[in-house]
mmJSON file of the N, C-alpha and C atoms, coordinates in Angstrom:
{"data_MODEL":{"atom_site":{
"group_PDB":["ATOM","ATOM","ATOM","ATOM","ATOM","ATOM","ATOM","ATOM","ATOM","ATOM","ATOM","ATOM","ATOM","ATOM","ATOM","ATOM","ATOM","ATOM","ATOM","ATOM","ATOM","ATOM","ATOM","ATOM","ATOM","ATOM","ATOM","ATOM","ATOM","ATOM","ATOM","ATOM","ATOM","ATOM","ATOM","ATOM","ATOM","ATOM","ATOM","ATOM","ATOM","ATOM","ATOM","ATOM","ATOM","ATOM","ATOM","ATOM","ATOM","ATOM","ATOM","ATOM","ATOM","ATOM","ATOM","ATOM","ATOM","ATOM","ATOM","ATOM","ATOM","ATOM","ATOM","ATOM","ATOM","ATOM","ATOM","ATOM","ATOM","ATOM","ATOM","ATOM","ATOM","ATOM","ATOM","ATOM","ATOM","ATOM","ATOM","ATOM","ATOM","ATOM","ATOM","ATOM","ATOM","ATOM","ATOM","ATOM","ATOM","ATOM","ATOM","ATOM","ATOM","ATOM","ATOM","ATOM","ATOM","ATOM","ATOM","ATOM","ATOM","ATOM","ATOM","ATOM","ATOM","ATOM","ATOM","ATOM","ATOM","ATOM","ATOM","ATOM","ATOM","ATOM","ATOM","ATOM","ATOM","ATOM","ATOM","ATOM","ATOM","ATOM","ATOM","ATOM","ATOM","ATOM","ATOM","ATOM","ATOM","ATOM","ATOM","ATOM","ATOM","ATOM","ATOM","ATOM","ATOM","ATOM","ATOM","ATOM","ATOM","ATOM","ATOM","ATOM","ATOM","ATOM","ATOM","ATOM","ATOM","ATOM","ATOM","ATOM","ATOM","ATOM","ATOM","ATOM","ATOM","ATOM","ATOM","ATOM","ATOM","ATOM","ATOM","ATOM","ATOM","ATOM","ATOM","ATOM","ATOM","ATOM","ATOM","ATOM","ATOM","ATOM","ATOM","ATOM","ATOM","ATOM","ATOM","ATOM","ATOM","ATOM","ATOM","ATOM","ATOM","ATOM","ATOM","ATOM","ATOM","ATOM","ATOM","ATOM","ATOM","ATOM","ATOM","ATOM","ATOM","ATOM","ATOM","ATOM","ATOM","ATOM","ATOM","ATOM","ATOM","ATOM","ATOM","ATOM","ATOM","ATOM","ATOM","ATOM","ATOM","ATOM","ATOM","ATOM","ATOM","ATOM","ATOM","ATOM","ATOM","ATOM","ATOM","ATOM","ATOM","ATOM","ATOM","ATOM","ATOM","ATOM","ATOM","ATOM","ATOM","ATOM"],
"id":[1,2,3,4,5,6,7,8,9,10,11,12,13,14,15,16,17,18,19,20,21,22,23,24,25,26,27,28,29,30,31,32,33,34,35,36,37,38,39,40,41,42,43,44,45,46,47,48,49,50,51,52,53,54,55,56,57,58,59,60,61,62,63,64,65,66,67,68,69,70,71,72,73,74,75,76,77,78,79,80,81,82,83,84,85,86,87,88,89,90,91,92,93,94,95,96,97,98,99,100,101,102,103,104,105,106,107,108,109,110,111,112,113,114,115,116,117,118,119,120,121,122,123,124,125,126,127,128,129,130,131,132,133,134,135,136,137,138,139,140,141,142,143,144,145,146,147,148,149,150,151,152,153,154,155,156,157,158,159,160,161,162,163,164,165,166,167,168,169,170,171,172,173,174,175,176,177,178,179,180,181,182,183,184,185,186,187,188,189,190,191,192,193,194,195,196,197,198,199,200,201,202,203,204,205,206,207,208,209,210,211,212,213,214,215,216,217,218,219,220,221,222,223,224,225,226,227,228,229,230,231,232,233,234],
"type_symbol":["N","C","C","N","C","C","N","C","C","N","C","C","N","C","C","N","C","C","N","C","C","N","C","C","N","C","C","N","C","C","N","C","C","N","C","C","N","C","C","N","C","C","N","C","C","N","C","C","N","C","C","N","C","C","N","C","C","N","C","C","N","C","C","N","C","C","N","C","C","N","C","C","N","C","C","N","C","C","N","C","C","N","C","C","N","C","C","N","C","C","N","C","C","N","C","C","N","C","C","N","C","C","N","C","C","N","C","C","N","C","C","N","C","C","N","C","C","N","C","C","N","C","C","N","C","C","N","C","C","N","C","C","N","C","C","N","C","C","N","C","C","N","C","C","N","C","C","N","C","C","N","C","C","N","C","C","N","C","C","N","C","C","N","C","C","N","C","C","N","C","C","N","C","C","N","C","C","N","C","C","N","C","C","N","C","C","N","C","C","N","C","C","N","C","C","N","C","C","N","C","C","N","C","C","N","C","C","N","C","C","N","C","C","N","C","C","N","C","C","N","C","C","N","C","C","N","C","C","N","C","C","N","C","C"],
"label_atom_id":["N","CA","C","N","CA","C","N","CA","C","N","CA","C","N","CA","C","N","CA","C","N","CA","C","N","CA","C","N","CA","C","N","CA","C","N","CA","C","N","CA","C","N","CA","C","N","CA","C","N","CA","C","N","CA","C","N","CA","C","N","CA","C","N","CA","C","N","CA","C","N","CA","C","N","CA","C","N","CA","C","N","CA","C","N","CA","C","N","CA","C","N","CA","C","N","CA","C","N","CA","C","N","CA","C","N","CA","C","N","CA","C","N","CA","C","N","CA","C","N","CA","C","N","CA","C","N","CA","C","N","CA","C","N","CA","C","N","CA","C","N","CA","C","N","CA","C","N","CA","C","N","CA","C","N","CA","C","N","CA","C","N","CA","C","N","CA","C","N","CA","C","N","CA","C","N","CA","C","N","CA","C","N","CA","C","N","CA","C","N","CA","C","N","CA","C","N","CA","C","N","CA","C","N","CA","C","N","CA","C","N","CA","C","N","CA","C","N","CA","C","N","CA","C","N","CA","C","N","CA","C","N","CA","C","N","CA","C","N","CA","C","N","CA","C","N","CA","C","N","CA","C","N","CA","C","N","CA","C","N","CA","C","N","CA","C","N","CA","C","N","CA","C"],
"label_alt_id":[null,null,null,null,null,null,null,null,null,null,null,null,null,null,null,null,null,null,null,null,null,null,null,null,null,null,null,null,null,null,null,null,null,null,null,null,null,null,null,null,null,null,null,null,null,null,null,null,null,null,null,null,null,null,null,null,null,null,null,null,null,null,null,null,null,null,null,null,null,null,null,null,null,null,null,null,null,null,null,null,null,null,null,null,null,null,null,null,null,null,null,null,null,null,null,null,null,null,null,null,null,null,null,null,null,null,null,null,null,null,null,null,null,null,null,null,null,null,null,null,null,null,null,null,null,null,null,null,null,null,null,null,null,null,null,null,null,null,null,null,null,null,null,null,null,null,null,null,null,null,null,null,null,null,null,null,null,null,null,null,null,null,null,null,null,null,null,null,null,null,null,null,null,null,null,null,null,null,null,null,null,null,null,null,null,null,null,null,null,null,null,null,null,null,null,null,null,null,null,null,null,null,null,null,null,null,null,null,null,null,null,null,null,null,null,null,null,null,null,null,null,null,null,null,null,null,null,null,null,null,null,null,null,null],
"label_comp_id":["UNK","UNK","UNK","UNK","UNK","UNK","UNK","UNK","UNK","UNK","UNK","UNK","UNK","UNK","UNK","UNK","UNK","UNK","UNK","UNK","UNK","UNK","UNK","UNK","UNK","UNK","UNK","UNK","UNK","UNK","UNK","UNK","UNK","UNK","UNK","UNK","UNK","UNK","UNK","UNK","UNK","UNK","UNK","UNK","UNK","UNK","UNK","UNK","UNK","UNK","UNK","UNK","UNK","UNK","UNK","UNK","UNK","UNK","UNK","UNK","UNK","UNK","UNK","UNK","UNK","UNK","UNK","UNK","UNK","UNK","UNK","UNK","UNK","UNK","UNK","UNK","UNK","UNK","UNK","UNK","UNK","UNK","UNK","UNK","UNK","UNK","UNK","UNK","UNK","UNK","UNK","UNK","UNK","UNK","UNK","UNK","UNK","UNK","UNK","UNK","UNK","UNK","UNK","UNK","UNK","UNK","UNK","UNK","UNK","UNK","UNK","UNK","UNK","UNK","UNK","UNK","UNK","UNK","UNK","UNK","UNK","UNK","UNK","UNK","UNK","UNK","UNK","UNK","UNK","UNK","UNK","UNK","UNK","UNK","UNK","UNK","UNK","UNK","UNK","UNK","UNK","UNK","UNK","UNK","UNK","UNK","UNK","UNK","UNK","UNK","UNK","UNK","UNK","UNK","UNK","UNK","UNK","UNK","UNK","UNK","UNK","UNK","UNK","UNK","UNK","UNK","UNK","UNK","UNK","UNK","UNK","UNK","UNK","UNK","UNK","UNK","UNK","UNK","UNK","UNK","UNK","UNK","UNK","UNK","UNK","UNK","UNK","UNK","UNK","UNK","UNK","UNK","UNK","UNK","UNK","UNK","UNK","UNK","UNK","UNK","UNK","UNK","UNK","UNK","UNK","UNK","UNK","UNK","UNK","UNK","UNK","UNK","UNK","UNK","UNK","UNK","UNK","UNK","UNK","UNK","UNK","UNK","UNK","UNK","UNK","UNK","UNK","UNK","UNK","UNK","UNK","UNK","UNK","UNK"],
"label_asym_id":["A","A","A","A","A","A","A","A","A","A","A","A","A","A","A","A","A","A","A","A","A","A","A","A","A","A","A","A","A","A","A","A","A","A","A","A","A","A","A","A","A","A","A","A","A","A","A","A","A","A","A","A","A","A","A","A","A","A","A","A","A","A","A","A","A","A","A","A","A","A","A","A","A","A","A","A","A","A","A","A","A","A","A","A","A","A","A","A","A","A","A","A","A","A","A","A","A","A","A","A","A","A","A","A","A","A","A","A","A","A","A","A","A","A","A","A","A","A","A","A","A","A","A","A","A","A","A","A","A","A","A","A","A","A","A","A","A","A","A","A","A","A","A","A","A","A","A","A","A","A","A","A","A","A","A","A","A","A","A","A","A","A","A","A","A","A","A","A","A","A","A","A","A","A","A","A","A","A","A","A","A","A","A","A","A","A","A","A","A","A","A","A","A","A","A","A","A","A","A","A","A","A","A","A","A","A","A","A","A","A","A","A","A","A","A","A","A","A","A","A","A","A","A","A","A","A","A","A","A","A","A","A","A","A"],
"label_entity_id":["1","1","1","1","1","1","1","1","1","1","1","1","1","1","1","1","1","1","1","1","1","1","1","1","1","1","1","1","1","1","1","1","1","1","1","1","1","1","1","1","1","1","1","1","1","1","1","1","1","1","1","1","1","1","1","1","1","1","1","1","1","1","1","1","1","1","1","1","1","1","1","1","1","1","1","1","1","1","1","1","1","1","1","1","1","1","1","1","1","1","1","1","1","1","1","1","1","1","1","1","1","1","1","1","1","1","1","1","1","1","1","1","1","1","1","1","1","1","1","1","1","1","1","1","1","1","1","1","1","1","1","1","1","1","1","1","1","1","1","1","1","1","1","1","1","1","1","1","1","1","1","1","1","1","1","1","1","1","1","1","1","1","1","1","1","1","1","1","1","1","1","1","1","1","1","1","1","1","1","1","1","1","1","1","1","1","1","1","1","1","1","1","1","1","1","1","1","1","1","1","1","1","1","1","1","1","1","1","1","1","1","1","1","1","1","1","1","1","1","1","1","1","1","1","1","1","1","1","1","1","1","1","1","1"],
"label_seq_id":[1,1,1,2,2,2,3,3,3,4,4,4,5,5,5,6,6,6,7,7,7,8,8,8,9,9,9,10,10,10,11,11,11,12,12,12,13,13,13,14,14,14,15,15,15,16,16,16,17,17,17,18,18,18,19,19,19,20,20,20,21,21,21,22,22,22,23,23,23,24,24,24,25,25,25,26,26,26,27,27,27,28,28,28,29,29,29,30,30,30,31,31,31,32,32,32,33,33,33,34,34,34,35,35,35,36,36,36,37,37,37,38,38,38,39,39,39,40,40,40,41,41,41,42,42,42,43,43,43,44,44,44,45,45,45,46,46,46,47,47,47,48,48,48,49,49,49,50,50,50,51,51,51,52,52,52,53,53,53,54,54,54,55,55,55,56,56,56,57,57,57,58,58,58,59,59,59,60,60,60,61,61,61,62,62,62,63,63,63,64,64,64,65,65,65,66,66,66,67,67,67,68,68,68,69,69,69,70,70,70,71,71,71,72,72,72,73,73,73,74,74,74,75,75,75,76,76,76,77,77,77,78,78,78],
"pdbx_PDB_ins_code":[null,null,null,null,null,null,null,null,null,null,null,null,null,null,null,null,null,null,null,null,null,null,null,null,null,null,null,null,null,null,null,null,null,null,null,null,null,null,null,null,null,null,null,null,null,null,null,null,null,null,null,null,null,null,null,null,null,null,null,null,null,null,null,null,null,null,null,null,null,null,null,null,null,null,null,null,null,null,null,null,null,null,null,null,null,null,null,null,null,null,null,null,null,null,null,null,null,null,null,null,null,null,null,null,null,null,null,null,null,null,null,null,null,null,null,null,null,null,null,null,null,null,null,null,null,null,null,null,null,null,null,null,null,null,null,null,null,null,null,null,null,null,null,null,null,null,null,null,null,null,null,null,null,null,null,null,null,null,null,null,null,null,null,null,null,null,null,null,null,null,null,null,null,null,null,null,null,null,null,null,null,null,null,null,null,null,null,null,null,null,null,null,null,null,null,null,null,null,null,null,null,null,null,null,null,null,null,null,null,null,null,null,null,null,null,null,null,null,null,null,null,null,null,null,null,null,null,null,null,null,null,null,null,null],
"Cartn_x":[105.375,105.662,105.289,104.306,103.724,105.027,105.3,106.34,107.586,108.022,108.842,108.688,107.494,107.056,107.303,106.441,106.487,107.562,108.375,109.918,110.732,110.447,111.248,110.506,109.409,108.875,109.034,109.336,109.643,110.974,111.895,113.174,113.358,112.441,112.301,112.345,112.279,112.264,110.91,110.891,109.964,109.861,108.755,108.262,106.87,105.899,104.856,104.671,103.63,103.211,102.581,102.184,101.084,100.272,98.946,98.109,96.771,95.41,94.779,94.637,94.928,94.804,95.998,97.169,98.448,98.105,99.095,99.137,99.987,99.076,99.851,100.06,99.757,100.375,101.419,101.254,103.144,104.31,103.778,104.405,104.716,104.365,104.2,105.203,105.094,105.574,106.714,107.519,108.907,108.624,107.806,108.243,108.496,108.859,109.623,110.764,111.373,112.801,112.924,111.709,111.535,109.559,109.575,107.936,108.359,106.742,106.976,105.285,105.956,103.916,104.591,103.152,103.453,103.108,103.671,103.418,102.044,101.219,99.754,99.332,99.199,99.268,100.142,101.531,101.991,101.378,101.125,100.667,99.538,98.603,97.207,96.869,97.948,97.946,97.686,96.999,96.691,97.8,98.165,98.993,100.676,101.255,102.028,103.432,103.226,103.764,104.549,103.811,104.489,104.989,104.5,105.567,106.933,107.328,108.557,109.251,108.739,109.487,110.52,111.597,112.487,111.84,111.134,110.763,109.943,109.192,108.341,109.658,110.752,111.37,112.819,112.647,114.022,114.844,113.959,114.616,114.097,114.137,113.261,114.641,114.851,116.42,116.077,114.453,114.585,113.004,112.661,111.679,111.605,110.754,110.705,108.851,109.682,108.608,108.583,107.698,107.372,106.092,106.127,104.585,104.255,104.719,103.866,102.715,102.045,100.452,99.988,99.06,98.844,97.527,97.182,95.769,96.152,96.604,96.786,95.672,94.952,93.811,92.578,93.131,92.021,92.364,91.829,92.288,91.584,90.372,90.157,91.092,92.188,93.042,93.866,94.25,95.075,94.385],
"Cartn_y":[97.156,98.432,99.565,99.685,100.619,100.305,99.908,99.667,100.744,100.235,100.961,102.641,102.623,104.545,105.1,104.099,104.354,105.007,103.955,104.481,105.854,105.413,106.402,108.178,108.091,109.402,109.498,108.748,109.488,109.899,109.399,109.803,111.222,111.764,112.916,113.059,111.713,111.844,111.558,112.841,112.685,111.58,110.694,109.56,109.54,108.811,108.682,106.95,106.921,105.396,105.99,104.832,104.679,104.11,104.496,103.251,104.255,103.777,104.489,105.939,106.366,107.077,108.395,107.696,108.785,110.04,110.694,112.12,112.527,112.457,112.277,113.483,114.431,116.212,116.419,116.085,116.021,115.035,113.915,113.044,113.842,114.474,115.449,116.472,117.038,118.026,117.721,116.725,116.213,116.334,116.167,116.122,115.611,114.212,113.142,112.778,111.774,111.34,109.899,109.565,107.929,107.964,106.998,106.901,104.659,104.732,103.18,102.714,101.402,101.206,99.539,99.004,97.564,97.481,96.797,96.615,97.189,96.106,96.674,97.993,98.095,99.832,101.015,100.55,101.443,101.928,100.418,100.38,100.777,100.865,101.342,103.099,103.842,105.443,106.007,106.685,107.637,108.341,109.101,110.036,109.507,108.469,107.48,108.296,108.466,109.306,110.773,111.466,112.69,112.733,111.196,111.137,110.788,110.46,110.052,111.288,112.698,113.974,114.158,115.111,115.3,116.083,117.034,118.17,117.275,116.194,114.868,114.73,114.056,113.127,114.068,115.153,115.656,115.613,115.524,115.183,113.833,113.031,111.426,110.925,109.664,109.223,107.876,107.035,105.868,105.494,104.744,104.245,102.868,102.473,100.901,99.963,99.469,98.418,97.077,97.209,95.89,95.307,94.348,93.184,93.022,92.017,91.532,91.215,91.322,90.92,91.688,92.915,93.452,92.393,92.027,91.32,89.809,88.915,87.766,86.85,86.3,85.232,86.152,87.25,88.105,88.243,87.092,87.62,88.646,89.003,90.682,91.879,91.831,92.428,92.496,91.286,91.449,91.828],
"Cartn_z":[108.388,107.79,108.757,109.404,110.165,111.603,112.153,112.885,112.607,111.471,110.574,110.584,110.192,109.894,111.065,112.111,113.964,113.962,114.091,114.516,113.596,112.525,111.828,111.92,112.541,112.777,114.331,115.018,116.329,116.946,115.69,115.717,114.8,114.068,113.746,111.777,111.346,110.039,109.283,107.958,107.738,106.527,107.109,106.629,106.141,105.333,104.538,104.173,103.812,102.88,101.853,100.768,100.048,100.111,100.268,100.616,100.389,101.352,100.757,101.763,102.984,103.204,103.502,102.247,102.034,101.828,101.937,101.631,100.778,99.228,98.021,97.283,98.353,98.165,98.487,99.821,100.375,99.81,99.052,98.332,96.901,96.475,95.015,95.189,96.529,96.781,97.243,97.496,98.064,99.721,100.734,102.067,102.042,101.959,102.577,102.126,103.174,102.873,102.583,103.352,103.608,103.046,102.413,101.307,101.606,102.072,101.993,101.264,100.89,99.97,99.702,99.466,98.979,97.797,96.559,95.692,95.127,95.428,94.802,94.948,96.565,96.535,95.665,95.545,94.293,93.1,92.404,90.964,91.067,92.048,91.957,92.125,92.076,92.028,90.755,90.469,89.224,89.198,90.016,89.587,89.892,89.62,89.814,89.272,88.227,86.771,87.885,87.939,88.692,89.515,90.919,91.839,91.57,90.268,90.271,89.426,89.788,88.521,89.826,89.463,90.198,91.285,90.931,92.393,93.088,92.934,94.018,94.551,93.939,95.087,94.984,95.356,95.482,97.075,97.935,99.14,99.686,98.678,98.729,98.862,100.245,100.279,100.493,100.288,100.319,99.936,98.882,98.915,99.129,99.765,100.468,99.706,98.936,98.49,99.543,100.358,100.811,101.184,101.983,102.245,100.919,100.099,98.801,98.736,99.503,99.562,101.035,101.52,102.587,103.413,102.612,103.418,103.161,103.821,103.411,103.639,102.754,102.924,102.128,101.563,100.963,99.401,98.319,97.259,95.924,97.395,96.56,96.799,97.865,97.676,96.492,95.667,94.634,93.536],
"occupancy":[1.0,1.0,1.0,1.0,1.0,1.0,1.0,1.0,1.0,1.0,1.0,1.0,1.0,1.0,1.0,1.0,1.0,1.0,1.0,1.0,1.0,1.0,1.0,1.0,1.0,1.0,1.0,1.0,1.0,1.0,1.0,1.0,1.0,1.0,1.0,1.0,1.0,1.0,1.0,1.0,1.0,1.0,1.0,1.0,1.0,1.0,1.0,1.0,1.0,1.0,1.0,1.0,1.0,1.0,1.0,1.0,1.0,1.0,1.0,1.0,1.0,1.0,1.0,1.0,1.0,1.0,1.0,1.0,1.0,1.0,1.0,1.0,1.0,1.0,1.0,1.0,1.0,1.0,1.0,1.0,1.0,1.0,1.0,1.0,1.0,1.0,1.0,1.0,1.0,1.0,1.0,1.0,1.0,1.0,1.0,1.0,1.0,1.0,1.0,1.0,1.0,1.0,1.0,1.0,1.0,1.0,1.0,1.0,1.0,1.0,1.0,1.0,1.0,1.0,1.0,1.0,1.0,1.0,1.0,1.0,1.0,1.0,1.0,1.0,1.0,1.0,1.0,1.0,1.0,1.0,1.0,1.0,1.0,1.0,1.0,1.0,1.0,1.0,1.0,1.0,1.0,1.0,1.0,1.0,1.0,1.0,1.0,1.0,1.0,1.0,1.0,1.0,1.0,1.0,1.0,1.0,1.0,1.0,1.0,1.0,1.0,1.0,1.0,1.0,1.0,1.0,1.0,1.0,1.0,1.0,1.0,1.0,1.0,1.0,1.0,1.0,1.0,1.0,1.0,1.0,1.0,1.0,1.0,1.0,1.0,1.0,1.0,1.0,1.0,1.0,1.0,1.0,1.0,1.0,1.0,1.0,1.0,1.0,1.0,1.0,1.0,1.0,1.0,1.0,1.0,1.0,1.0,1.0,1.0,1.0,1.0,1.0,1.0,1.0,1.0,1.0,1.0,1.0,1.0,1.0,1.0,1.0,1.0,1.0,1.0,1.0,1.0,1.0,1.0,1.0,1.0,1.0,1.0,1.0],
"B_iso_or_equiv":[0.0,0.0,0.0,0.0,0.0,0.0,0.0,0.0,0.0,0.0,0.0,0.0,0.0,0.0,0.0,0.0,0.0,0.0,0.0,0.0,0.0,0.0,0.0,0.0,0.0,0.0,0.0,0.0,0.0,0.0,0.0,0.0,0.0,0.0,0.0,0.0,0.0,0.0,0.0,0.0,0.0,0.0,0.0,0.0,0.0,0.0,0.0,0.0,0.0,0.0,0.0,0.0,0.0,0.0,0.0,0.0,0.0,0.0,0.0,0.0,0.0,0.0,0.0,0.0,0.0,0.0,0.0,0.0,0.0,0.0,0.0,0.0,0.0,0.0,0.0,0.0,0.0,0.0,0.0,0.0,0.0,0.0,0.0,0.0,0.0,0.0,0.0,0.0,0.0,0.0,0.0,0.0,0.0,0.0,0.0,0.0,0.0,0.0,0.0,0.0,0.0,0.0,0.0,0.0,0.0,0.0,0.0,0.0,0.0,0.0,0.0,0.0,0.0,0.0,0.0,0.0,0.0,0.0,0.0,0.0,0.0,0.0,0.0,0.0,0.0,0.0,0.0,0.0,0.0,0.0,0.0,0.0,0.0,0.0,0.0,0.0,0.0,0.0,0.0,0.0,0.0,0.0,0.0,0.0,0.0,0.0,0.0,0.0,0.0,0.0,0.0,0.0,0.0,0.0,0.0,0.0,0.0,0.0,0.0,0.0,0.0,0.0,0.0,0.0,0.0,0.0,0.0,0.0,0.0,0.0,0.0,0.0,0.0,0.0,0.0,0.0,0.0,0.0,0.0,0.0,0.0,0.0,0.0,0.0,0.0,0.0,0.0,0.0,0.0,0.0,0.0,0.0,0.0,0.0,0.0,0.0,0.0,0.0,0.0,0.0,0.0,0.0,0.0,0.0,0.0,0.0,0.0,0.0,0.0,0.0,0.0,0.0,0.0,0.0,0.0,0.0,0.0,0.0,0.0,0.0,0.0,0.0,0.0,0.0,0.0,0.0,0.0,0.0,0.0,0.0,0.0,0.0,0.0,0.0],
"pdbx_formal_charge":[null,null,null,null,null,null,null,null,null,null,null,null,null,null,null,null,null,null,null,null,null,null,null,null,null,null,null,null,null,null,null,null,null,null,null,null,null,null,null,null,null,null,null,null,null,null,null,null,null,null,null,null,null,null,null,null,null,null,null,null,null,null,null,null,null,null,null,null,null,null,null,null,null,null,null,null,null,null,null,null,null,null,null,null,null,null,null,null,null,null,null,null,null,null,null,null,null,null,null,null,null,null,null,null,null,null,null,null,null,null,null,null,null,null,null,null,null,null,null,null,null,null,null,null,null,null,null,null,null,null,null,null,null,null,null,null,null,null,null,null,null,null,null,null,null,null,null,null,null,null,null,null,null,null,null,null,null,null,null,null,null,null,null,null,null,null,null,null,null,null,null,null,null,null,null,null,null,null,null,null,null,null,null,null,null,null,null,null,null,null,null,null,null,null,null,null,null,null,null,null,null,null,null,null,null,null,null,null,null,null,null,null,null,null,null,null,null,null,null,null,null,null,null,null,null,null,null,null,null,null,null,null,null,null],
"auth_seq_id":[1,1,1,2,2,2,3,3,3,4,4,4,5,5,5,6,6,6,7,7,7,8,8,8,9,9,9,10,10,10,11,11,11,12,12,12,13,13,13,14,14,14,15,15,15,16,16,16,17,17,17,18,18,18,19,19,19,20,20,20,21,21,21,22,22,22,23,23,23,24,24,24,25,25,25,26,26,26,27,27,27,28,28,28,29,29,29,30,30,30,31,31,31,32,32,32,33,33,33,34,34,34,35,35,35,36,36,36,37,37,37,38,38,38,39,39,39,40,40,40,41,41,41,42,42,42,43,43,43,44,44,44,45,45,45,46,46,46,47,47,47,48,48,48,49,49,49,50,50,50,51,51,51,52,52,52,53,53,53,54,54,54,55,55,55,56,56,56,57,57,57,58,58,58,59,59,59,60,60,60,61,61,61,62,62,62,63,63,63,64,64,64,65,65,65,66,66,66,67,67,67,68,68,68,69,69,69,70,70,70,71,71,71,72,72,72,73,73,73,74,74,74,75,75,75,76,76,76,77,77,77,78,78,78],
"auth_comp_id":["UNK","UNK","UNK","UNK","UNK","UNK","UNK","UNK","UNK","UNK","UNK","UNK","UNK","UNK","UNK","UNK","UNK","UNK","UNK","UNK","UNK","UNK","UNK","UNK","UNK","UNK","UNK","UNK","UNK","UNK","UNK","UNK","UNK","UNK","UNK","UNK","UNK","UNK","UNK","UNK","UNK","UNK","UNK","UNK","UNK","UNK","UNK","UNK","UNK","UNK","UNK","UNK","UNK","UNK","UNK","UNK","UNK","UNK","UNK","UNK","UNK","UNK","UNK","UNK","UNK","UNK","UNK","UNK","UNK","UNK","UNK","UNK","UNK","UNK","UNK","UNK","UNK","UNK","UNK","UNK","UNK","UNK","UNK","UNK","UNK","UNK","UNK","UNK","UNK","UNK","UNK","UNK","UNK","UNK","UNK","UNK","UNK","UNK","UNK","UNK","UNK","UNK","UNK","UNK","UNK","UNK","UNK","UNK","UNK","UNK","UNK","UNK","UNK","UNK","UNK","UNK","UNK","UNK","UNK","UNK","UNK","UNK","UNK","UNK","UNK","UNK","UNK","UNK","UNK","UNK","UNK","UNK","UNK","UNK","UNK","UNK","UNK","UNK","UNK","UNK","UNK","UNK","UNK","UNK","UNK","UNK","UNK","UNK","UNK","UNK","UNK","UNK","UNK","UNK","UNK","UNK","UNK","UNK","UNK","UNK","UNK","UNK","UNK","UNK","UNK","UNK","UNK","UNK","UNK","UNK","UNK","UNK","UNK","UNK","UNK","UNK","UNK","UNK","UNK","UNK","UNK","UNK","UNK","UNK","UNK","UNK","UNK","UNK","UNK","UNK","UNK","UNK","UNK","UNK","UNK","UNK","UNK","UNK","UNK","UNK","UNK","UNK","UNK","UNK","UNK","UNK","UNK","UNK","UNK","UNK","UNK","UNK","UNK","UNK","UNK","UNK","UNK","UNK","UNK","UNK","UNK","UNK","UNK","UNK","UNK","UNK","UNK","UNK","UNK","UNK","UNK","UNK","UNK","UNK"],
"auth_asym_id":["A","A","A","A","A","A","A","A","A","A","A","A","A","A","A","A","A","A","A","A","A","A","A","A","A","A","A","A","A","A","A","A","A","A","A","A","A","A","A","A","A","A","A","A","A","A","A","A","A","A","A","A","A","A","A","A","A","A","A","A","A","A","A","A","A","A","A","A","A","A","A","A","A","A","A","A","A","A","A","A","A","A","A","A","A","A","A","A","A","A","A","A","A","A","A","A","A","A","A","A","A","A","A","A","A","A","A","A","A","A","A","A","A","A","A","A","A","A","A","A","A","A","A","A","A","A","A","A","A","A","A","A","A","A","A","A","A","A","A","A","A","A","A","A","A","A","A","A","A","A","A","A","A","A","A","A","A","A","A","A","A","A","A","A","A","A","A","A","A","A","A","A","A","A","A","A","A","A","A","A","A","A","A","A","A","A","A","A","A","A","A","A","A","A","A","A","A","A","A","A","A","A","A","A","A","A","A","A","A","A","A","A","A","A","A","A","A","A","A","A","A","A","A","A","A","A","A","A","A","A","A","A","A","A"],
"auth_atom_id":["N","CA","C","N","CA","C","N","CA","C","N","CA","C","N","CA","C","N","CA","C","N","CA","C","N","CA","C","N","CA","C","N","CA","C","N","CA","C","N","CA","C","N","CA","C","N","CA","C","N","CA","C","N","CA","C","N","CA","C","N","CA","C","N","CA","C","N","CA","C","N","CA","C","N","CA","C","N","CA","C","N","CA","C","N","CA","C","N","CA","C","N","CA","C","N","CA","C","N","CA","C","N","CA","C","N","CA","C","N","CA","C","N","CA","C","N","CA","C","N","CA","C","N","CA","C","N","CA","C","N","CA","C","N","CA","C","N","CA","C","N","CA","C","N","CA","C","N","CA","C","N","CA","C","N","CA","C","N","CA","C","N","CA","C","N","CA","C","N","CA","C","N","CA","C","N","CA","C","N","CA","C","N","CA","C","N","CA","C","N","CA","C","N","CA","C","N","CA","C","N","CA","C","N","CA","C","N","CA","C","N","CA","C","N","CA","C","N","CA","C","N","CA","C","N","CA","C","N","CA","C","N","CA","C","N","CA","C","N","CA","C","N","CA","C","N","CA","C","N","CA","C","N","CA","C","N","CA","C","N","CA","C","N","CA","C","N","CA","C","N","CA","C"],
"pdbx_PDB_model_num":[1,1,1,1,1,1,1,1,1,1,1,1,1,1,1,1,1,1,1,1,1,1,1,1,1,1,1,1,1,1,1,1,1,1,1,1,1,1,1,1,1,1,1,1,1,1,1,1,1,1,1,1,1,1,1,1,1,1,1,1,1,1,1,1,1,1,1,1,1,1,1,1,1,1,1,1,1,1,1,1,1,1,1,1,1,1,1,1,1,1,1,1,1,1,1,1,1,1,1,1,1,1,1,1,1,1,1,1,1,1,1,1,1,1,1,1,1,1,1,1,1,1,1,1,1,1,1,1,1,1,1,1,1,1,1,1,1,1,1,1,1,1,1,1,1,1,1,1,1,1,1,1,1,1,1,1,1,1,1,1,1,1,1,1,1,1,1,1,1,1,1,1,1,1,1,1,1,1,1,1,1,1,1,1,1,1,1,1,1,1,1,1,1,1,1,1,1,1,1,1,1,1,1,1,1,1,1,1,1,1,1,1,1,1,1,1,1,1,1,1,1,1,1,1,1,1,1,1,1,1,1,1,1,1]
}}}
């Protein structure tokens, strides 16, 4: 995933994750176009609910759920 963000921010788009050290102001606030998170990290946001109002994702053109498990061999991750 981080590969992914790599690239897609040095070609000039603005990109984000979820995880724990997102920036879930600018996610609220619609900067991005591209938002990526893995499962668990999704469901684990408090404020989950508002990222999905229209003014969060109004210039949102792809959200990417992936890595089903981020720590593999760690099942205090899940």
């Amino acid at each position: 995933m981080k590969e992914q963000i790599d690239y897609l921010s040095s070609i000039s788009f603005t990109v984000t994750y979820i995880g724990i050290e997102s920036d879930e102001n600018g996610i609220l606030e619609g900067n991005y176009k591209f938002i990526f998170s893995s499962p668990e990290s999704i469901l684990c946001i408090s404020n989950l609910r508002d990222m999905l109002t229209p003014h969060a994702y109004k210039n949102l053109e792809l959200l990417v759920v992936d890595e089903a498990v981020i720590y593999w061999n760690d099942l205090s991750a899940l």
